[in-house]
C-alpha positions, -999 to 999 in steps of 0.1 A, spaced: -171 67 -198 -190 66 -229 -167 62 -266 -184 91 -294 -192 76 -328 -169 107 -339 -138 91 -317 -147 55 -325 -142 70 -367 -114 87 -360 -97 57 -336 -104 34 -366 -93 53 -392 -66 44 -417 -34 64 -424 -9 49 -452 18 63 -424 4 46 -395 -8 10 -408 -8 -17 -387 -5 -44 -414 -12 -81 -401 -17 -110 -418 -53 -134 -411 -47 -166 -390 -68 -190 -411 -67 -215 -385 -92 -192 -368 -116 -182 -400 -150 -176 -384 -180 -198 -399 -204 -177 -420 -234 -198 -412 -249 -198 -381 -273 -233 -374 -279 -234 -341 -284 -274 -335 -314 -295 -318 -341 -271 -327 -375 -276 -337 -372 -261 -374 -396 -252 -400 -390 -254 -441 -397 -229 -466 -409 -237 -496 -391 -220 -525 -413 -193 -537 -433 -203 -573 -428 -174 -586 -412 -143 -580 -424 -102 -580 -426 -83 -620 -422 -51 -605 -394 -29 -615 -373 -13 -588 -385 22 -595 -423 6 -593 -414 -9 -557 -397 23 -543 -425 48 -562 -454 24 -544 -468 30 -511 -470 5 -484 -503 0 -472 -516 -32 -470 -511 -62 -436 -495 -94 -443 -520 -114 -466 -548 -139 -454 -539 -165 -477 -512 -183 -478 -488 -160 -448 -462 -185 -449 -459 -186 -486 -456 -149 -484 -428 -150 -458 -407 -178 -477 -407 -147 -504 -396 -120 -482 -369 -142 -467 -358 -158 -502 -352 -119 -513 -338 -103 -487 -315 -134 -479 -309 -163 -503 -277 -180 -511 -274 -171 -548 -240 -187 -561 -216 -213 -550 -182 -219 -558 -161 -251 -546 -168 -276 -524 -163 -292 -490 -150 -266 -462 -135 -246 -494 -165 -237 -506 -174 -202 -510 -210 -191 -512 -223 -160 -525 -256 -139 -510 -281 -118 -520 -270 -90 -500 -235 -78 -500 -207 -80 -476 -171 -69 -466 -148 -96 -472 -178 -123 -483 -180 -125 -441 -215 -117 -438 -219 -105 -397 -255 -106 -402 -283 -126 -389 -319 -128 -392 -347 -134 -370 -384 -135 -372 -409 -130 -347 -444 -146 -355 -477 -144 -335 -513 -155 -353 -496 -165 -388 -511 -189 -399 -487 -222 -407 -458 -207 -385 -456 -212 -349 -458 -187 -326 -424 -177 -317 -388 -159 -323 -370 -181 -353 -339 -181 -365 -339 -178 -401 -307 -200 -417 -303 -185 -454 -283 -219 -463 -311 -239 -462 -340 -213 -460 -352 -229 -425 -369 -211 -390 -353 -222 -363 -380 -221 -329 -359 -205 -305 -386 -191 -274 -417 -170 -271 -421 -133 -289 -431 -109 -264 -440 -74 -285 -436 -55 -256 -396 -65 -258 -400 -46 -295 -421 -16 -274 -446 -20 -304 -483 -20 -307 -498 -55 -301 -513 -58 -332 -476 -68 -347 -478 -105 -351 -446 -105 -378 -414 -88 -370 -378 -92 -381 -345 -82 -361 -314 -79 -378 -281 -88 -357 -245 -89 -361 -217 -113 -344 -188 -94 -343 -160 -119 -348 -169 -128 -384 -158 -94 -394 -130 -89 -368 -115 -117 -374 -100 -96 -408 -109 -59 -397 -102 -59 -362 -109 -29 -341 -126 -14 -375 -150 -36 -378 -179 -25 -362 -183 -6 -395 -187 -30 -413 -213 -47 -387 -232 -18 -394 -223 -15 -428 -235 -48 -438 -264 -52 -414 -277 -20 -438 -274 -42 -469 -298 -71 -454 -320 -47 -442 -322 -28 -476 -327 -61 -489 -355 -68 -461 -377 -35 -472 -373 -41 -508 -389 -75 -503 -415 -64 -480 -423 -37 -504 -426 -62 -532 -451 -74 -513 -469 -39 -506 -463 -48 -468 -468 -19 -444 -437 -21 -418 -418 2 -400 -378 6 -396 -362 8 -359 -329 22 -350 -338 31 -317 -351 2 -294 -344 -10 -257 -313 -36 -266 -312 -52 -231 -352 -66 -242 -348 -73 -277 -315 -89 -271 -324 -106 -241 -357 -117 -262 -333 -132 -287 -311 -151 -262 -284 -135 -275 -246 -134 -262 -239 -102 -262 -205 -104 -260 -204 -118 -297 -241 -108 -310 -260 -80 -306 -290 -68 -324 -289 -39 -346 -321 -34 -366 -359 -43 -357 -388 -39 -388 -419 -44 -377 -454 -51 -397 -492 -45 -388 -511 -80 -390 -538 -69 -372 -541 -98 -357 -546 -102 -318 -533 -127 -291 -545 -158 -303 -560 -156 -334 -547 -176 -361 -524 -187 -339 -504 -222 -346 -492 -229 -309 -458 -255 -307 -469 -271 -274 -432 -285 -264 -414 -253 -273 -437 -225 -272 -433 -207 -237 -393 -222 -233 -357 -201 -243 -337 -223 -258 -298 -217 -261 -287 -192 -293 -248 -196 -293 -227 -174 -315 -196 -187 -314 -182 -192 -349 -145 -198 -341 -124 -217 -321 -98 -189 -320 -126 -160 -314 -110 -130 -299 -129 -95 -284 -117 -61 -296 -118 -31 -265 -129 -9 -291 -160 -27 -308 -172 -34 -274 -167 3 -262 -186 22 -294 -218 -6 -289 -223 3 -254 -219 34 -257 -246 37 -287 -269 16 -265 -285 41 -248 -316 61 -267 -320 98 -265 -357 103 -264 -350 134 -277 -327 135 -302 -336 146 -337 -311 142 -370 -285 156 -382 -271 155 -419 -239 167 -436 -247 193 -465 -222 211 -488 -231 247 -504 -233 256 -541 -250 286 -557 -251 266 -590 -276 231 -584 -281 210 -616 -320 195 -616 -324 155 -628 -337 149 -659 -368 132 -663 -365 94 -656 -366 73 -689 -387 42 -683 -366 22 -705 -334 28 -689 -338 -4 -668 -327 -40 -678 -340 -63 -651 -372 -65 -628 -361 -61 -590 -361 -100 -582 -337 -108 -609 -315 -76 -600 -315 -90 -563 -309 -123 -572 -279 -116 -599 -261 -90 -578 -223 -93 -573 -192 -72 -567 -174 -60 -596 -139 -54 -597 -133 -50 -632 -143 -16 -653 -142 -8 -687 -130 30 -693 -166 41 -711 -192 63 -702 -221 56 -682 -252 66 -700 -272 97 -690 -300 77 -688 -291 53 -669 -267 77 -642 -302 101 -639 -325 70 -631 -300 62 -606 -299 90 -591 -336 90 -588 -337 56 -571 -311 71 -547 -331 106 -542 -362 83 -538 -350 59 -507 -331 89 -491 -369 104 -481 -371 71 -463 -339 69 -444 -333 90 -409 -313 124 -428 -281 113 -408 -261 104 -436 -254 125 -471 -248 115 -503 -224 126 -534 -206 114 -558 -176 115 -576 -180 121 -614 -156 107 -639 -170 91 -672 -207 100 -668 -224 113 -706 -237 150 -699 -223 158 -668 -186 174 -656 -161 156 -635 -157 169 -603 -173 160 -570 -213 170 -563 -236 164 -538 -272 152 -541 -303 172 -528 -329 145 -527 -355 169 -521 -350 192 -550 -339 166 -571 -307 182 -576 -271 182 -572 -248 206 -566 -206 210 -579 -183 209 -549 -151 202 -565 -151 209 -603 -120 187 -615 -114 151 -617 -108 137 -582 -111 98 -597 -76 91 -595 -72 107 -561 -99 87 -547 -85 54 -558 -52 62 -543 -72 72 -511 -89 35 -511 -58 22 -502 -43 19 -539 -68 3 -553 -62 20 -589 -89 -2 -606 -116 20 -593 -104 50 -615 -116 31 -640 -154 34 -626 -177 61 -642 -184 75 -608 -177 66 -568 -209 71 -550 -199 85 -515 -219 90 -481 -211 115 -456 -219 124 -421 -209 151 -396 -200 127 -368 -194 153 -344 -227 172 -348 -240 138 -345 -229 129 -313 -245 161 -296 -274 154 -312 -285 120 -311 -253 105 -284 -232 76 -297 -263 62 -309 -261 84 -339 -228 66 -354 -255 35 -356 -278 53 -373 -254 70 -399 -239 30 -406 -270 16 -413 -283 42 -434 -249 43 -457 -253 2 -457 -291 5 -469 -284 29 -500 -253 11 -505 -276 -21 -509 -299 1 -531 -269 10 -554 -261 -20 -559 -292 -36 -570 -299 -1 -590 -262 -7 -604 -276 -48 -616 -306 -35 -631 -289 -10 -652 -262 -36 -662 -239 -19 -647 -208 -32 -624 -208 -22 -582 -184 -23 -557 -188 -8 -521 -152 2 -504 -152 5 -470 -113 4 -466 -95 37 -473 -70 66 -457 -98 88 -441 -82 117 -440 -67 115 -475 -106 106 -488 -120 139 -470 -90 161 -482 -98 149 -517 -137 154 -513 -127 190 -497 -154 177 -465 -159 202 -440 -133 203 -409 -157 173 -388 -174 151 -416 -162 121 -426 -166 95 -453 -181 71 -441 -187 45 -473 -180 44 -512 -194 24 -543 -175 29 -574 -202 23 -603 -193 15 -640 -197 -3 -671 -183 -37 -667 -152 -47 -687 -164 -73 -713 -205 -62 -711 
């Protein structure tokens, strides 16, 4: 009997009447680095320098060229330094506490990356395991392309997973959210870096999970693949190839356990095999609201950013602390470009608004964005800050924010669509423009803070959603306190 993403929401959803408050067991904290031990292993060299381009320059560009003759593996070591670097560390010993590139609930980071090579040169053929701790490939077996059901001119691949104890071990049964969630801010992180690069690649929700799983080794009963990007080497079997004699052709052991004290939730298990199965012919569904009276973006101002994209990656953090001020009008319209800009490239599954409180030029209330009109459109035309915070589980500091960026998804329309798979879908596409704001948010020198803890129902009743959509993620954006 399969679980809808509609019921898994709803099962999962917080009610201040109805919490089931526990307390963490540290004795079982999950590790947040997975290394698995005895491999053959590769080291990248940091990259010499790092991409000029503004953000709005990277998402503007098309993607057209293959993965560059000279130096590939330099070019790789850039891609994987972007989309996953350890940027911060705090403490030491087993305390220690390191920060990433891309963001995650609770610091717990579910995500892991892999990268499938064929014919580049100075990498072994093979599926590696990439360790963002010490920006290392780990050989782990042969890469078979027809596992990814892709053309065999794909020599470079990436697949993003998630083990689900690192974020159950504080979320429980509500975790596979976050999974999702957070698998969306890598791979947001992933497609910046490959469009840094000018990379063509492609994005894969839909894939045969048995194959690519099975590809990776994986134990599916703690990790599970989630995302597959793919690229156009045009290279063929054998060419350029760097074969690893003792290790090419053999499937070596990928363990996920990261605690002693792991347990399995019914409900995380249920939702991912229900969305396991693809409907061939499933097409997307999105959440809209109506408005007779749309507001058209401004012009972007080229000065409104601070920082290139590779220093906005690399500086990135969670802010918890607002000063009351306006955001500038500048600096709210260019992001709302960036966001109307990525949105054309994501599957229409998810909607975005946002809650307007200290913004120069426009109204509080609650609107939501047309990325195809370049518009947006009043929904609720009164401040709804306050209300919002109180929804996020009382977390008052984020009526301080200038705004609370929101995404939205009929869940229910969804699931007749596009089956459980859908709720996937919808996840990963919040977690990738939640990624985007965030880096947007850096650029503009402005603080970010994605929440995806709140009372559901209280959070709909306050955005005045439609009977079946939900929230399904929020970033409250604002000028930091102290600059």
């Amino acid at each position: 009997m399969s679980l809808w993403g509609f019921e898994y929401h709803e099962k999962t959803g917080y009610d201040r009447d109805r919490m089931d408050m526990h307390g963490l067991d540290w004795s079982s904290q999950p590790s947040v680095f997975k290394s698995p031990d005895g491999l053959s292993t590769l080291d990248l060299e940091p990259p010499e320098s790092l991409p000029e381009s503004t953000l709005s320059e990277i998402l503007d560009a098309k993607s057209t060229i293959k993965v560059p003759e000279e130096s590939p593996i330099g070019t790789l070591s850039e891609i994987l330094f972007l989309a996953h670097e350890v940027t911060a560390k705090t403490g030491s010993g087993p305390g220690a506490f390191y920060f990433r590139s891309p963001a995650s609930a609770g610091a717990l980071y579910p995500f892991e990356l892999y990268v499938c090579c064929r014919g580049i040169s100075g990498i072994p053929d093979g599926v590696h395991h990439h360790n963002a701790a010490t920006q290392t490939l780990a050989h782990l077996g042969p890469f078979n392309e027809s596992s990814l059901s892709v053309d065999a001119s794909c020599g470079l691949a990436f697949v993003l997973t998630s083990i689900f104890f690192r974020s159950a071990w504080k979320y429980r049964d509500r975790a596979y959210r976050y999974c999702l969630l957070d698998t969306g801010h890598l791979l947001e992180n992933l497609l910046l870096a490959l469009k840094s690069q000018n990379i063509d690649h492609a994005v894969h929700y839909d894939f045969d999970d048995d194959a690519v799983n099975g590809m990776l080794n994986l134990d599916t009963g703690r990790e599970v693949a989630l995302a597959v990007v793919t690229t156009d080497t045009g290279a063929t079997a054998g060419e350029n190839a760097q074969k690893d004699p003792d290790h090419s052709d053999e499937v070596v052991e990928n363990p996920a356990v990261v605690s002693s004290g792991e347990k399995s939730y019914d409900l995380i298990r249920e939702i991912h095999t229900s969305s396991s199965v693809v409907r061939k012919d499933a097409h997307a569904a999105s959440q809209g609201q109506e408005s007779s009276s749309p507001i058209s973006l401004s012009p972007a101002d080229s000065g409104a950013g601070r920082l290139n994209y590779a220093e906005a990656v690399l500086r990135r953090r969670s802010c918890r602390h607002f000063a009351q001020m306006d955001i500038g009008s500048s600096s709210f319209n260019l992001l709302l470009r960036l966001i109307c800009s990525e949105m054309e490239n994501t599957g229409g599954c998810t909607s975005t608004g946002f809650v307007c409180s200290r913004v120069e030029g426009v109204a509080p209330g609650f609107y939501m964005l047309d990325p195809g009109a370049k518009e947006f459109v009043p929904v609720v035309k009164k401040n709804i800050i306050h209300d919002m915070a109180r929804a996020c589980l009382e977390q008052h500091w984020l009526a301080d924010c200038g705004a609370h960026f929101v995404f939205i998804s009929d869940l229910k329309e969804l699931d007749s669509r596009r089956g459980p798979r859908g709720y996937r879908h919808a996840m990963l596409d919040a977690g990738r423009l939640g990624q985007l704001i965030y880096v947007a948010a850096t650029v503009l020198g402005l603080g970010c803070c994605g929440i995806g803890a709140f009372f559901d129902r209280e959070a709909a009743a306050c955005l005045q959603l439609e009977e079946d959509a939900s929230m399904l993620y929020l970033l409250g954006v604002g000028n930091r306190e102290n600059g």
